[in-house]
Every structure is written in structure tokens, then in C-alpha cells.
N, C-alpha and C positions, 0 to 999 in steps of 0.2 A: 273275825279279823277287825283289829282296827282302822277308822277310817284314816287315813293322812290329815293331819294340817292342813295341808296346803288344801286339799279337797273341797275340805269343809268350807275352808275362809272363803274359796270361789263357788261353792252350792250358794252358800248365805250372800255373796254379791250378786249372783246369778237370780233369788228372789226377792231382792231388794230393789233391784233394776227391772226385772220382768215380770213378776210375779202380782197380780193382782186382780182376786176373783171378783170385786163390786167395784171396777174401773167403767166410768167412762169417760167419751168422749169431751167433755168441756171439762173434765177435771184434770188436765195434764201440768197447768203449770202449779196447779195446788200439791199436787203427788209427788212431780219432779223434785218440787222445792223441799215439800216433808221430808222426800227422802235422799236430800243431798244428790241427786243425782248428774252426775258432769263429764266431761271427757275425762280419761282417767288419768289421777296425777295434776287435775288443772281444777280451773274456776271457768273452765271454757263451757258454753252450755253444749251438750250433744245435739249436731245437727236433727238425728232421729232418734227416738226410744220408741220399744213395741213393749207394750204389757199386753200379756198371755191373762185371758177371763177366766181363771180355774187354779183349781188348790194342786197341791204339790201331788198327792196323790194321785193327780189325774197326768201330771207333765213328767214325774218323773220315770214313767213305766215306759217313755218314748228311749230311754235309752235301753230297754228288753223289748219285750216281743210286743210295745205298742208302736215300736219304728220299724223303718229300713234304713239300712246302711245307703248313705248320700254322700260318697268320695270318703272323709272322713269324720263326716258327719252323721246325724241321725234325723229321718225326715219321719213325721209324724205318720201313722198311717189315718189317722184322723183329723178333720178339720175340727180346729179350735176359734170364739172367737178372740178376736186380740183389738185391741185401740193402738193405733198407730198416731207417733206424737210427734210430728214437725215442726223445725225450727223456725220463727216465723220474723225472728228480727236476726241475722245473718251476724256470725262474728262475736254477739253479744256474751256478757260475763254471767254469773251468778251474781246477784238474786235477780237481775234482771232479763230471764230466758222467756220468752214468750213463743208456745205452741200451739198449733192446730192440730186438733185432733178426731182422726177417722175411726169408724168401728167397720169391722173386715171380719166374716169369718174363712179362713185359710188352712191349709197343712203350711207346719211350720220345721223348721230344720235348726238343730242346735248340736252344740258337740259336750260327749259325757266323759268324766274322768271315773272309774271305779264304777259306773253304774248312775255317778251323780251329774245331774243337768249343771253344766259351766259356764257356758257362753254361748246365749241366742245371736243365731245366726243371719236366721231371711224367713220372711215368710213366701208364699207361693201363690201366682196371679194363675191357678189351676179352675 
């Protein structure tokens, strides 16, 4: 079966915004900025961004049998680590977004379209 369009264009948004297996902690405004990352549709910098420490292989089986269903979501049954990227001048635009950034490892909850990871949701203070 083929994959949707639409699918595809939010997997590829979904590891472009989350996805990053040699992220850390003091690299967020470097990453954010490489990777055009913003509120969507703007120049607004995103209060928070999570990037997930691990390749696709590893994230996108949470939508089969390495999740559980979380309302309509899908919660890891594994903890991943992730860098969590705060906004740290409030309101601010692109190129000027400046983040703090924490390393966490957590179970994480995302929602999947066809099997493919979409849109990261929360991680979990477990």
C-alpha cells in the first residue's frame, strides 16, 4: 500500500522537529535554527521543542506493539532519553529564539497516522 502524502509530509515534519539521536543539551539554539524550527505557519520561536535521543527505528515501533494506547494517542512503553528545549526570551522571533535546554529520560506519547509517528505530544514525569 501506498503511503498518503499527507502522511509522509508530517512523518518528515515530525523528524525534523523531534528527531535527533546525537542532541544535546546546549545545542538547541544551534539545531532549532538549522532546522528552521517555529511555531507553525509563523516566525514565532516555539515556547518548547522535545527532541527524542534515537533513530527512527527505535520511535517509530511506539506506534505497534512498542506503545499503548493513551486516549488517542500512543505512550511509549519505553523510556527514551530526549532534551527538552525552552524558550528562554518569551514572545521572541526567528533567528533570535534563545533556549534552555534539559536532558530527561521519560516514556513519551505521540500520535501515529498509518503506523507513522505525527506529532509528539508530552513526555511523562513517571
Amino acid at each position: 500500500a501506498r503511503i498518503p502524502p499527507v502522511v509522509t509530509a508530517r512523518y518528515r515534519q515530525f523528524i525534523n522537529q523531534h528527531v535527533n539521536a546525537g542532541m544535546s543539551q546546549t545545542r538547541c539554539d544551534a539545531v532549532i535554527t538549522q532546522r528552521h524550527i517555529t511555531e507553525t505557519d509563523s516566525n514565532r520561536c516555539k515556547d518548547t521543542n522535545t527532541f527524542i535521543r534515537a533513530t527512527t527505528n527505535h520511535i517509530k515501533p511506539i506506534c505497534d506493539r512498542a506503545g499503548e494506547p493513551y486516549g488517542n494517542l500512543m505512550k511509549s512503553l519505553q523510556p527514551f532519553d530526549v532534551v527538552i528545549c525552552t524558550l528562554k526570551n518569551k514572545d521572541a522571533r526567528r533567528p533570535h529564539c534563545q533556549y534552555k535546554g534539559v536532558s530527561r529520560t521519560r516514556r513519551i506519547a505521540i500520535s501515529c497516522m498509518q503506523g507513522f509517528p505525527v506529532h509528539f505530544d508530552r513526555v511523562f514525569d513517571d
